[in-house]
C-alpha positions as CSV (number, residue, x, y, z in Angstrom):
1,X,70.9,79.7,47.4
2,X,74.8,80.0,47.1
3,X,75.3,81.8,43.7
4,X,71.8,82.0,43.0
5,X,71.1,85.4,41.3
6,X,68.3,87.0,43.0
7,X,66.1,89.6,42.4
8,X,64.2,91.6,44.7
9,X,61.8,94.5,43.4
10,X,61.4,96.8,46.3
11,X,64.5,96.1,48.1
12,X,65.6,98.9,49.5
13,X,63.8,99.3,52.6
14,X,61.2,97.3,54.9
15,X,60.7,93.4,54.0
16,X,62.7,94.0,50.7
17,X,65.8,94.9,52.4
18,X,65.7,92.2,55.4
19,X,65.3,89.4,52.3
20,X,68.3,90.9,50.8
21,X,70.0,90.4,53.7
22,X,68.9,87.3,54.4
23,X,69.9,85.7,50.9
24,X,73.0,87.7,50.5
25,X,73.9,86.1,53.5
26,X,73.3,82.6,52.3
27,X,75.6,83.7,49.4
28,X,73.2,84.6,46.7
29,X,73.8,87.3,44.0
30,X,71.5,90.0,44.5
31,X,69.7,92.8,42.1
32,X,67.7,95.1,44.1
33,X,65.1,97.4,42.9
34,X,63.4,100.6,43.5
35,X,62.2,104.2,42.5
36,X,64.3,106.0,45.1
37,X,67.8,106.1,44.2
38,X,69.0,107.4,47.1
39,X,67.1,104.9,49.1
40,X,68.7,102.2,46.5
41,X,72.4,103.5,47.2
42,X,72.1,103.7,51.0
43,X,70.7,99.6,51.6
44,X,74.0,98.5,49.1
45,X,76.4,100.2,50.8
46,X,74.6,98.5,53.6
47,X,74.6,95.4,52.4
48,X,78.2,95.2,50.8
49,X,79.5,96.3,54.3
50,X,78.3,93.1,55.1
51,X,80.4,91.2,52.4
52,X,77.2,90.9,50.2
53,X,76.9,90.7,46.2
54,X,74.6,93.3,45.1
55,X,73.8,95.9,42.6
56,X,70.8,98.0,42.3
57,X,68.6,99.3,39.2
58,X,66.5,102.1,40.0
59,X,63.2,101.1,38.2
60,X,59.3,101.4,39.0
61,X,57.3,98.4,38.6
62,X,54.1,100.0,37.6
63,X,56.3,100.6,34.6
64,X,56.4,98.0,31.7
65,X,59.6,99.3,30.6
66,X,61.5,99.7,34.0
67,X,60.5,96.1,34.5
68,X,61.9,94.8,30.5
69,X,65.1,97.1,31.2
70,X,65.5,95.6,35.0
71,X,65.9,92.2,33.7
72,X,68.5,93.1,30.6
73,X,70.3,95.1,33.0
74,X,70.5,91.8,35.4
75,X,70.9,89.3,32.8
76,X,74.3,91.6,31.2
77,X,75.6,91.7,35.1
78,X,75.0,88.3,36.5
79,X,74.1,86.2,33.3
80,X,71.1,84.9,34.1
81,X,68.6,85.2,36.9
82,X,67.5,82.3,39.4
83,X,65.3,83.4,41.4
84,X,62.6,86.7,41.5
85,X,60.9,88.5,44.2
86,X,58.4,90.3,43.7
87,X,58.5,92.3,46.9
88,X,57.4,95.7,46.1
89,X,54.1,97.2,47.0
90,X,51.9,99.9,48.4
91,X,48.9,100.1,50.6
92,X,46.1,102.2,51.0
93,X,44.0,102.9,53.9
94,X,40.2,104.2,53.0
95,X,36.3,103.5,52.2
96,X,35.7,102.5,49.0
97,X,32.5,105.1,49.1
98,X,35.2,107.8,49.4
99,X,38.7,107.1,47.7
100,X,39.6,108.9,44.9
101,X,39.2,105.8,42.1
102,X,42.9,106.9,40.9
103,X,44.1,105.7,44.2
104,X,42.9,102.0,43.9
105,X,44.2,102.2,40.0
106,X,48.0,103.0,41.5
107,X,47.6,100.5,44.0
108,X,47.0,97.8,41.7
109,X,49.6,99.3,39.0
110,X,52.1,98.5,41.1
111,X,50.7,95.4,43.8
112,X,49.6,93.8,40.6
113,X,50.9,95.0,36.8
114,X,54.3,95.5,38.8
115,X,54.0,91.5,39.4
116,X,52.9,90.5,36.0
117,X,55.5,92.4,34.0
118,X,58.7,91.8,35.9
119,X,57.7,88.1,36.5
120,X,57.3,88.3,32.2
121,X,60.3,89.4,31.7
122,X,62.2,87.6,34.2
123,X,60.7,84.1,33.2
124,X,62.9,83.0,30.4
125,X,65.6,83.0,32.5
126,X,64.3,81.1,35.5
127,X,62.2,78.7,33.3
128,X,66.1,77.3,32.1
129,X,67.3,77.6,35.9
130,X,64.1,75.3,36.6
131,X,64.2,78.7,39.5
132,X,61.1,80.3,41.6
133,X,59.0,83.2,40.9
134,X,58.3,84.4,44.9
135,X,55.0,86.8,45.2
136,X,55.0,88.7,48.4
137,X,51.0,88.3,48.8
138,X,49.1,89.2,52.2
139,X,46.6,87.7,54.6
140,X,44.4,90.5,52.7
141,X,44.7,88.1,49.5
142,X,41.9,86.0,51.0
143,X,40.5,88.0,53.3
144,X,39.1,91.4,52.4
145,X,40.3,94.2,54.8
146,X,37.7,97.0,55.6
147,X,39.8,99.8,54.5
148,X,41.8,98.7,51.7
149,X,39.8,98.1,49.2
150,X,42.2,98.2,46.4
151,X,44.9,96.5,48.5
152,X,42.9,93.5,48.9
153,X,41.8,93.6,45.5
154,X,45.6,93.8,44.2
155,X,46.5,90.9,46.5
156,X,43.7,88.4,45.4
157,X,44.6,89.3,41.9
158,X,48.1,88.7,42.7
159,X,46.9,85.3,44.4
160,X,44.8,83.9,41.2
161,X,47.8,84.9,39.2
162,X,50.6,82.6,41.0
163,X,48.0,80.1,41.1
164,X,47.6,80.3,37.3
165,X,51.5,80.4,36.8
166,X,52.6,77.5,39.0
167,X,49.9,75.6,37.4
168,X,50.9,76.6,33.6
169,X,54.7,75.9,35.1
170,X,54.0,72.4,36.9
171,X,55.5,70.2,34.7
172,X,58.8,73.0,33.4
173,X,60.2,72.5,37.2
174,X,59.9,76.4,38.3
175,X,58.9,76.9,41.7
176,X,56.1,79.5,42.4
177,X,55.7,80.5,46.4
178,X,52.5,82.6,47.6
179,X,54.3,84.0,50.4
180,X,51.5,85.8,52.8
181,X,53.0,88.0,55.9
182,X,50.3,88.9,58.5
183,X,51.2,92.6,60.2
184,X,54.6,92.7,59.9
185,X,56.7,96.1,61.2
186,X,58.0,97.6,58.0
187,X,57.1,101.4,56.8
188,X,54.2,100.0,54.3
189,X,51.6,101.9,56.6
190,X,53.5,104.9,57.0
191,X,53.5,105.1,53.1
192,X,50.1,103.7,52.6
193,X,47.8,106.3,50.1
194,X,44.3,108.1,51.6
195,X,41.8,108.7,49.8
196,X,42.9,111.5,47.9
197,X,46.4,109.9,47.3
198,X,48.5,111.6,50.1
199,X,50.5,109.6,52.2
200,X,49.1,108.6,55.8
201,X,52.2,109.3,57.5
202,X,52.0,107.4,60.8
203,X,50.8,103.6,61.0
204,X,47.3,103.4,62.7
205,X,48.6,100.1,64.4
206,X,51.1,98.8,67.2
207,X,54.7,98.4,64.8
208,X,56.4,97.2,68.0
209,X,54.1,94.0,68.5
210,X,54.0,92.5,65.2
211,X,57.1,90.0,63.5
212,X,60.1,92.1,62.0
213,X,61.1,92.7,58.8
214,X,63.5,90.0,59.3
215,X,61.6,87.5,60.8
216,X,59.4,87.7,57.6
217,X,62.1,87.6,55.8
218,X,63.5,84.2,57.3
219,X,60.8,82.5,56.7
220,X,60.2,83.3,53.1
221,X,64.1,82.5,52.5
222,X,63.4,79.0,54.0
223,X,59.9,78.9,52.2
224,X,62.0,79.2,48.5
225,X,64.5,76.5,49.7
226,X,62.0,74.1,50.8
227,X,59.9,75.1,47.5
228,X,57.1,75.4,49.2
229,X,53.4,76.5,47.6
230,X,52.0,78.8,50.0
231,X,53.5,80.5,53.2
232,X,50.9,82.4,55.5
233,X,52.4,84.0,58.6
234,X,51.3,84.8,62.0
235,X,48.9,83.1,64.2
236,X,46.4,85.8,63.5
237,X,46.8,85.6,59.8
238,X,46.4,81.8,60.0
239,X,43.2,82.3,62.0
240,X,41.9,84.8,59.7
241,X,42.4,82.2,56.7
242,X,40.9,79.4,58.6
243,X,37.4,81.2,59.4
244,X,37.6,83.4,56.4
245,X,37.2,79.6,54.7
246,X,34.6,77.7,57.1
247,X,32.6,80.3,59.6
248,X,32.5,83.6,56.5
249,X,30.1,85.3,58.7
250,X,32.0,85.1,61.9
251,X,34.9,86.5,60.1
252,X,33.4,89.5,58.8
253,X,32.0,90.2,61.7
254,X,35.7,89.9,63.8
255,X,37.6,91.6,61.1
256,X,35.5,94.6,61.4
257,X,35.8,94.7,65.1
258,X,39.5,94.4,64.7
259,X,39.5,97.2,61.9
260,X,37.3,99.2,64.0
261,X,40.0,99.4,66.8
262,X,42.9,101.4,65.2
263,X,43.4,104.8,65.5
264,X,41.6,107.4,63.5
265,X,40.0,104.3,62.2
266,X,37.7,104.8,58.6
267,X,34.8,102.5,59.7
268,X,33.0,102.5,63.4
């Protein structure tokens, strides 16, 4: 990845920040993204205190236009771009019988239109390089979560989509990675929507037991080198792919127990 030129949407904080790390480390060229400037400012002074190339474009991804302008803005800095990210994303924590419709519609504005339009406009570029398009998918991408109904929709749309891509790719030489963390401690929860669209504030689950930030982060870093097709993380996300595919019943049945456990849980 030495002098690769990297772009991470949603790098300024959680898994976004650690992968920034992790490539600027391995001496890639990095353009991260985000809505909060001052959020954006803060990780590159972080990162270029660690001797990292990086510059940041404040941008939102549910935006068509933030996304065409993000990858002019990268191509007039860097050149060209190598590799892209698409890291940013938002979660949402409610029944389906009760949330506010407009909530699933931002959810998948930004899990999946965020993903089609900057991987659009990025493409050219990394179809030359013969580079990877990297989606930052979940275990909820093929497994529904009770809870998250627009979540899991957005992440099994975001599935079929890099399945279609690297298939439409396969003979041009671009790599596409399904990368698929299982709970992984980043603020995601804290900033997941309600019903009614307000932030929930505090994660309903254990932050202090799951893989960091940059755990995940190594792994999808060695995931892009090796080129590989799918990365899914944790034991328990494994498991939850394994018997969501060959015992269905058994898996609704444990993933609502499991759901049913968290504090101030929607379902009993």
């Amino acid at each position: 990845m030495h002098n690769k030129v990297v772009i991470i949407t949603g790098g300024s904080s959680g898994i976004g920040l650690a992968l920034a790390e992790r490539f600027g480390r391995a001496g890639s060229k990095l353009f991260i993204t985000g809505r909060n400037a001052t959020d954006l400012n803060a990780a590159v002074e972080t990162l270029k205190t660690k001797g990292i190339t990086v510059a940041a474009f404040r941008a939102d991804v549910s935006k068509e236009e933030d996304n065409k302008a993000m990858a002019e803005a990268a191509v007039r800095l860097y050149g060209t771009i190598d590799v892209l990210i698409n890291n940013a994303g938002i979660s949402m924590r409610a029944l389906f019988a009760e949330v506010d419709l407009a909530v699933v519609k931002q959810v998948l504005d930004i899990n999946f239109y965020g993903v089609l339009y900057a991987t659009r406009y990025c493409l050219p570029e990394i179809i030359k390089n013969k580079g990877s398009v990297v989606g930052i998918s979940s275990i909820a991408g093929f497994r529904g979560l009770p809870g998250r109904a627009g979540y899991s929709a957005s992440k099994f749309a975001l599935n079929g989509f890099l399945e279609v891509l690297r298939t439409e790719l396969l003979k041009t030489g671009v790599h596409v990675l399904t990368a698929c963390p299982g709970f992984t401690a980043s603020n995601i929860r804290m900033r997941a929507l309600t019903k009614d669209g307000t932030t929930q504030g505090d994660s309903p689950r254990a932050e202090e037991k799951m893989m960091t930030a940059e755990e995940c982060a190594d792994h999808i870093y060695r995931a892009v080198v090796k080129r590989k097709r799918t990365l899914i993380l944790t034991t328990q996300g494994k498991l939850a792919v394994w018997l969501n595919k060959w015992w269905p019943s058994l898996a609704d049945r444990l993933v609502y127990a499991t759901f049913a456990k968290e504090a101030n849980a929607p379902i009993r």
